[in-house]
MIKE-341354 format. One record per atom (N, C-alpha, C, O): residue number from 1; atom name; x, y, z. Coordinates in steps of 0.2 Angstrom, whole numbers. Layout:
// MIKE-341354
+-----+------+-------+-------+-------+
:   n : atom :     X :     Y :     Z :
+-----+------+-------+-------+-------+
: NUM :   CA :     X :     Y :     Z :
...
+-----+------+-------+-------+-------+
This chain:
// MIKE-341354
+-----+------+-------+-------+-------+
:   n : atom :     X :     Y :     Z :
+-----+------+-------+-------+-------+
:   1 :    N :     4 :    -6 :     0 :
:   1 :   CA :     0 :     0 :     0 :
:   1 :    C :     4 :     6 :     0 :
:   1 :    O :     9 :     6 :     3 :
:   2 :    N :     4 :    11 :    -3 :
:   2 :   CA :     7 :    18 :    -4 :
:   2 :    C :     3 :    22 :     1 :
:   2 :    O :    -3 :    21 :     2 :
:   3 :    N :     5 :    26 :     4 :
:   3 :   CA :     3 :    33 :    11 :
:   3 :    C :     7 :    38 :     8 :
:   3 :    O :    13 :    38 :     7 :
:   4 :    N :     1 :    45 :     7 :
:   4 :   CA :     6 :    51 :     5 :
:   4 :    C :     6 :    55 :    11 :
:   4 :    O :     2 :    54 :    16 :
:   5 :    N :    10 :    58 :    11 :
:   5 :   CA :    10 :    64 :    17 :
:   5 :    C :    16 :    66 :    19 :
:   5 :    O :    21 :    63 :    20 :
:   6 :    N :    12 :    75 :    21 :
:   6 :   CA :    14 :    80 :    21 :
:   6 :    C :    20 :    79 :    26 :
:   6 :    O :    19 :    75 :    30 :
:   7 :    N :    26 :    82 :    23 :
:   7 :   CA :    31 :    84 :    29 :
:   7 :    C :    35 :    90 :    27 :
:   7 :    O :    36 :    93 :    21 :
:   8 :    N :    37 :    93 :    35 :
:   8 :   CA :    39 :   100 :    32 :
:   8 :    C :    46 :    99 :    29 :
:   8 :    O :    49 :    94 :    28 :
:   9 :    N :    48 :   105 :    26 :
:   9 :   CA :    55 :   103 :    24 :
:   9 :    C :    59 :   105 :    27 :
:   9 :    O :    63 :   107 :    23 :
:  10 :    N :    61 :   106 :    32 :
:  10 :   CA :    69 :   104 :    37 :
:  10 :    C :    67 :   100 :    37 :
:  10 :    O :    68 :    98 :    31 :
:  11 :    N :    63 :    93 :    40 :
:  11 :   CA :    63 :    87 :    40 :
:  11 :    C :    65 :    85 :    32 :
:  11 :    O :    70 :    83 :    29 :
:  12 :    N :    61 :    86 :    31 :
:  12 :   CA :    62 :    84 :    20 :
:  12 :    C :    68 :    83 :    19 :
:  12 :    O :    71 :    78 :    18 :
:  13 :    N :    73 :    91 :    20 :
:  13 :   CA :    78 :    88 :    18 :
:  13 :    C :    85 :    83 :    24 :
:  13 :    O :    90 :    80 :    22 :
:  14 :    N :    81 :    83 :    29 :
:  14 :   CA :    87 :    79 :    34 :
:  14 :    C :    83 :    69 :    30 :
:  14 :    O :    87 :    64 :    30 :
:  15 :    N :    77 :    70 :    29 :
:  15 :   CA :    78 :    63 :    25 :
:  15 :    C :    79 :    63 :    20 :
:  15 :    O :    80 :    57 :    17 :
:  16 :    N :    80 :    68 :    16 :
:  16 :   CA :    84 :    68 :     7 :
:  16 :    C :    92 :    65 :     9 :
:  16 :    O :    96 :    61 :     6 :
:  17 :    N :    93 :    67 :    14 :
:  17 :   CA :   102 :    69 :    15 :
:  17 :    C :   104 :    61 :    19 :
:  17 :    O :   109 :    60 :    20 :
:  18 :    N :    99 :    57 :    21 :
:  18 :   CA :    99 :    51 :    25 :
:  18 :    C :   101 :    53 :    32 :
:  18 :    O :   104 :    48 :    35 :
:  19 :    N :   101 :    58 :    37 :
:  19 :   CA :   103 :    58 :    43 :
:  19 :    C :    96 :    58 :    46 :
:  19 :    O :    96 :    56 :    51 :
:  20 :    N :    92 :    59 :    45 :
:  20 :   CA :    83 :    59 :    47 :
:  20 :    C :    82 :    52 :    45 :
:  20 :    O :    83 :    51 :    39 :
:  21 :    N :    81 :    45 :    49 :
:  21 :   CA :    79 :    38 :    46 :
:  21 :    C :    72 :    35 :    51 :
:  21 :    O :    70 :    29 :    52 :
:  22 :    N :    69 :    41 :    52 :
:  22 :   CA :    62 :    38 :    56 :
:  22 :    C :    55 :    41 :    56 :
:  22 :    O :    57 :    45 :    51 :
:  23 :    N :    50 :    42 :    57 :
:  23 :   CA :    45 :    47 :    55 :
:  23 :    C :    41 :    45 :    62 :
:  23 :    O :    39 :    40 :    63 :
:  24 :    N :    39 :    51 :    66 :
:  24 :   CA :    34 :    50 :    70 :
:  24 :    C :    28 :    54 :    68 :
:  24 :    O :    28 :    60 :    67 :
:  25 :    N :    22 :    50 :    69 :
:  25 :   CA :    17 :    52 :    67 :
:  25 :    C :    13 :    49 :    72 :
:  25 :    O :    14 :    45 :    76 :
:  26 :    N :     5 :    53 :    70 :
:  26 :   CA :    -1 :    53 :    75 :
:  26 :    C :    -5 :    44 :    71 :
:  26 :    O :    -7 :    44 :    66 :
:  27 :    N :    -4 :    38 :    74 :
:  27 :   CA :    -7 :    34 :    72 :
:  27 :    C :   -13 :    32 :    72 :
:  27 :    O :   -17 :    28 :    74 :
:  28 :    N :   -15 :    36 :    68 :
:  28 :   CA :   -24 :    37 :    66 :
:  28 :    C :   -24 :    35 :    56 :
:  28 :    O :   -28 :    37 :    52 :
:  29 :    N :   -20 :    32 :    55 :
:  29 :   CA :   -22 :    26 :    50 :
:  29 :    C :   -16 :    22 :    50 :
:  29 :    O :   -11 :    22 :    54 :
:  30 :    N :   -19 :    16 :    44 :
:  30 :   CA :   -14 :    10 :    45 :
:  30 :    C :    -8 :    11 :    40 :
:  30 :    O :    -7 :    14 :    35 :
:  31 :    N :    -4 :     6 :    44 :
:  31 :   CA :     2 :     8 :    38 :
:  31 :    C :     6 :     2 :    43 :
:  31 :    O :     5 :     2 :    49 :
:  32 :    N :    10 :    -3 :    39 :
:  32 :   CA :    12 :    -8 :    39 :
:  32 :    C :    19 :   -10 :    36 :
:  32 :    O :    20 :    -7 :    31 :
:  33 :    N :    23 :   -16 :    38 :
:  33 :   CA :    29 :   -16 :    36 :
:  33 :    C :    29 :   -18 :    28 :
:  33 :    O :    26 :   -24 :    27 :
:  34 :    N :    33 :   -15 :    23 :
:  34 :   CA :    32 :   -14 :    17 :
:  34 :    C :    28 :   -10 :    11 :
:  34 :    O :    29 :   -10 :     5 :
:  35 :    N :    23 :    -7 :    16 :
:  35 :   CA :    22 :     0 :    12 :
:  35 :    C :    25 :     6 :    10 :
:  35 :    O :    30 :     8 :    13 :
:  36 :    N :    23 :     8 :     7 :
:  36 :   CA :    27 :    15 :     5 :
:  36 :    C :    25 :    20 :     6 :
:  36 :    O :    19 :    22 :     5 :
:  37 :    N :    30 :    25 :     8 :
:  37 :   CA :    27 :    31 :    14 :
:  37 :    C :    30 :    37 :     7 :
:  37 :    O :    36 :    40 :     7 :
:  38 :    N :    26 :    39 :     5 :
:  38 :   CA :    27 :    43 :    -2 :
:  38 :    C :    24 :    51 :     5 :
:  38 :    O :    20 :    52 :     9 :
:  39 :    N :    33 :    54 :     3 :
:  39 :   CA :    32 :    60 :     9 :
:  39 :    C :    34 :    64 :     4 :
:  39 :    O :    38 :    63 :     0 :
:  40 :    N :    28 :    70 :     5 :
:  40 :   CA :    28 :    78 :     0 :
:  40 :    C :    30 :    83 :     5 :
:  40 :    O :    29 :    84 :    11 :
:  41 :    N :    36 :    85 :     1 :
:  41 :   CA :    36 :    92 :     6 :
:  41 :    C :    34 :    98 :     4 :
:  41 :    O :    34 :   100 :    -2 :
:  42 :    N :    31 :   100 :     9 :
:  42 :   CA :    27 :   108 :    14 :
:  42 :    C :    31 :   112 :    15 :
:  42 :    O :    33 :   113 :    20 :
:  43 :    N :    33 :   119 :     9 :
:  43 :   CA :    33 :   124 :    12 :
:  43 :    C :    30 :   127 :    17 :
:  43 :    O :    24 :   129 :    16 :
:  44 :    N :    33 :   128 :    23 :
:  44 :   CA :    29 :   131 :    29 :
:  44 :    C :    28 :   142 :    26 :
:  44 :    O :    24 :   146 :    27 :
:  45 :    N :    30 :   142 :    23 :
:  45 :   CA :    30 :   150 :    23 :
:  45 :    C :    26 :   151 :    20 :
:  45 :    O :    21 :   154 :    22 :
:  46 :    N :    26 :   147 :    10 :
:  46 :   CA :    20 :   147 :     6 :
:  46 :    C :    14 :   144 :     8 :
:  46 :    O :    10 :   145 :     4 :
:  47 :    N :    14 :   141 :    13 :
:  47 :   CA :     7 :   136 :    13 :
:  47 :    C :     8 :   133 :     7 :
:  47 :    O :     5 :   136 :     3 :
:  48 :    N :    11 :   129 :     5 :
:  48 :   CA :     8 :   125 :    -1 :
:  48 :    C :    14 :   120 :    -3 :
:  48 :    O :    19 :   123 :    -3 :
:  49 :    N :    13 :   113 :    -6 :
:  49 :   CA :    17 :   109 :    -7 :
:  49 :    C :    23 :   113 :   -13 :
:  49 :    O :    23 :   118 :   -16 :
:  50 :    N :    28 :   109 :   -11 :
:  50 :   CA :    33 :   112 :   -17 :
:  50 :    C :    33 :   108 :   -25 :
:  50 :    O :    33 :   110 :   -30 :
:  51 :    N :    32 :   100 :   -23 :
:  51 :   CA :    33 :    95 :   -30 :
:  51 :    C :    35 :    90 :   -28 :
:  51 :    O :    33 :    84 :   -28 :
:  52 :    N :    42 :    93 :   -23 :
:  52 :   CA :    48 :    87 :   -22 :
:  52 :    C :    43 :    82 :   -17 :
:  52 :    O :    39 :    84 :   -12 :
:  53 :    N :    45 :    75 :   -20 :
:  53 :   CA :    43 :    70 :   -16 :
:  53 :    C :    50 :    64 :   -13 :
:  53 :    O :    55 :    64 :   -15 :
:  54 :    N :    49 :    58 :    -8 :
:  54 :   CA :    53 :    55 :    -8 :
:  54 :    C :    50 :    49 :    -9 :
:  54 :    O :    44 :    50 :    -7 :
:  55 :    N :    51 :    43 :   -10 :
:  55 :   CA :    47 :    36 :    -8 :
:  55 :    C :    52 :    31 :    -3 :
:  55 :    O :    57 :    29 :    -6 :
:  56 :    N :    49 :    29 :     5 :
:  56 :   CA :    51 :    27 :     6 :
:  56 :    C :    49 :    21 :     7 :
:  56 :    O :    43 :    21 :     7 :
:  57 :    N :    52 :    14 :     9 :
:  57 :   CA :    47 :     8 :    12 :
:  57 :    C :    47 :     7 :    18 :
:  57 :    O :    53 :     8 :    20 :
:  58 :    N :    42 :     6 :    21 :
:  58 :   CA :    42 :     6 :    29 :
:  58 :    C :    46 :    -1 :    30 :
:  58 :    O :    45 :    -5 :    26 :
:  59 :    N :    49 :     0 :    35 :
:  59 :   CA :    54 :    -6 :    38 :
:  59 :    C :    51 :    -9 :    42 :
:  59 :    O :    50 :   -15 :    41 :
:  60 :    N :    48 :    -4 :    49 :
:  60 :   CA :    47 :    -3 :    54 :
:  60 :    C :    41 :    -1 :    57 :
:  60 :    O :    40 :     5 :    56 :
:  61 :    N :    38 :    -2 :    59 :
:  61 :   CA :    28 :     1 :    64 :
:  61 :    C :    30 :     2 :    69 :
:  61 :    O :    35 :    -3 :    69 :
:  62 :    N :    30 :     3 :    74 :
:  62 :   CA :    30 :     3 :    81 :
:  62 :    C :    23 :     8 :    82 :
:  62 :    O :    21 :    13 :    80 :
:  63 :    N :    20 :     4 :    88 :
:  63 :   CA :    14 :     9 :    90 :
:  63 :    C :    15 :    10 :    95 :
:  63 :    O :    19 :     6 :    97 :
:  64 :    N :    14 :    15 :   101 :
:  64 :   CA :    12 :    15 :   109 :
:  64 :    C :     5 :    15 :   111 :
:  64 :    O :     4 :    17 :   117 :
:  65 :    N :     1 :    14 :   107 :
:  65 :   CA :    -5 :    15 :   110 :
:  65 :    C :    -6 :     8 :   116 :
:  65 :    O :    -4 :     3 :   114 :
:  66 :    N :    -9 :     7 :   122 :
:  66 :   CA :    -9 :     3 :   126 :
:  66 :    C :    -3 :     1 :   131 :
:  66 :    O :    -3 :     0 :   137 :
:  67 :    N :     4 :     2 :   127 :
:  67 :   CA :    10 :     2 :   131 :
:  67 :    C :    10 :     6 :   137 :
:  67 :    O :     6 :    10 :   138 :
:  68 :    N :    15 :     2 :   143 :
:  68 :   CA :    15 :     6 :   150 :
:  68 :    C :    21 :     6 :   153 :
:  68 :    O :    21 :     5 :   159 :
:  69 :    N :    27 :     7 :   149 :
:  69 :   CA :    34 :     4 :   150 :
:  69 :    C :    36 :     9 :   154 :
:  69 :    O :    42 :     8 :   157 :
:  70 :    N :    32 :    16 :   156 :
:  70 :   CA :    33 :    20 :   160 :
:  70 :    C :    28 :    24 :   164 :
:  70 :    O :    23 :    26 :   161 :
:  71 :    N :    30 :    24 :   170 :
:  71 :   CA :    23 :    29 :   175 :
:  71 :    C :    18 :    35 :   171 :
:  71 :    O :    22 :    40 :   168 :
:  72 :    N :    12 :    35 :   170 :
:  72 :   CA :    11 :    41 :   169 :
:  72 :    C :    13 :    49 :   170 :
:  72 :    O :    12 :    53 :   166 :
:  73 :    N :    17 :    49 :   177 :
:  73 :   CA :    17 :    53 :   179 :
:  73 :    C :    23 :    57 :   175 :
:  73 :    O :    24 :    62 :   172 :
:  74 :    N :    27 :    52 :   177 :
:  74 :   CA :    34 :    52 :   170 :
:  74 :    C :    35 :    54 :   165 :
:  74 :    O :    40 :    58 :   164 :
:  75 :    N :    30 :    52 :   160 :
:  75 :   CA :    28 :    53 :   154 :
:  75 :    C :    26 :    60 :   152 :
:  75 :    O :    27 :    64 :   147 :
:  76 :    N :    21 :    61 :   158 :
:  76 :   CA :    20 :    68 :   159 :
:  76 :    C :    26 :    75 :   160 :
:  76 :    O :    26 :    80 :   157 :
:  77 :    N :    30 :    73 :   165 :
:  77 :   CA :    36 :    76 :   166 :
:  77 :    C :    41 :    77 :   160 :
:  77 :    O :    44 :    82 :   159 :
:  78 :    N :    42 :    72 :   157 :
:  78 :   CA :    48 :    71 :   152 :
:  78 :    C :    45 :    69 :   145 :
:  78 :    O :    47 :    71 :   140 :
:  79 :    N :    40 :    66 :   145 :
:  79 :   CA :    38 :    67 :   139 :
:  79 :    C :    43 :    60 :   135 :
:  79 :    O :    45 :    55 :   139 :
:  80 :    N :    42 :    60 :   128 :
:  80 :   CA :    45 :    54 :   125 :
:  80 :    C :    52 :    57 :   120 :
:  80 :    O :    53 :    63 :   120 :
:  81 :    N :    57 :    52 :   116 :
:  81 :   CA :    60 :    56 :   114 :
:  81 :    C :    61 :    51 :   108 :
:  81 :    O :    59 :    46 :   111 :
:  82 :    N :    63 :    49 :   103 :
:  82 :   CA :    65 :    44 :    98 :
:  82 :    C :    73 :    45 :    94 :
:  82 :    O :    75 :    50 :    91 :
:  83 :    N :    75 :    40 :    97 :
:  83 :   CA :    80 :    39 :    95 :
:  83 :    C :    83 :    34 :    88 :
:  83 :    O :    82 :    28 :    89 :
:  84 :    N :    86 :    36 :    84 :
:  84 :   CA :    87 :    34 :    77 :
:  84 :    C :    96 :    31 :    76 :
:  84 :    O :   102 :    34 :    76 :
:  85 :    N :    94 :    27 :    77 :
:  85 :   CA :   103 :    24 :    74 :
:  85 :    C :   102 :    20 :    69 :
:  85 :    O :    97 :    19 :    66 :
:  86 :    N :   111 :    17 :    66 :
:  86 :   CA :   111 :    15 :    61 :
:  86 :    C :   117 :    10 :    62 :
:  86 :    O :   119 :     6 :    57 :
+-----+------+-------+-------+-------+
């Protein structure tokens, strides 16, 4: 299955250049390992797409919905962070 979507471009370009290798998003649709995550970049100034796109294939899904690997209270204080290696 192919997903398009919006990303702005500083992110755009740190995934053009390969140091950006992860994408967090709101998981309010499905997306599964081997689809392709066809990303347009968003001029934030103009409001409106540029053209450039990239096609990536999803490797990886991770969800946290239901997850409790940490106190709420925690979670609340510090928040989450994701971290990208290679």
């Amino acid at each position: 299955m192919r997903h398009e979507k919006k990303v702005l471009s500083d992110y755009y370009k740190r995934i053009a250049d390969g140091s950006k290798t992860f994408e967090l998003r709101l998981a309010n649709w499905e997306c599964n390992e081997g689809d392709i995550l066809v990303l347009c970049e968003w001029d934030e100034e103009r409001n409106q797409y540029t053209g450039r796109f990239l096609e990536k294939e999803v490797t990886f899904v991770g969800k946290t919905q239901n997850m409790q690997f940490w106190p709420a209270e925690e979670v609340e204080k510090y928040g989450y962070q994701i971290i990208s290696f290679k």
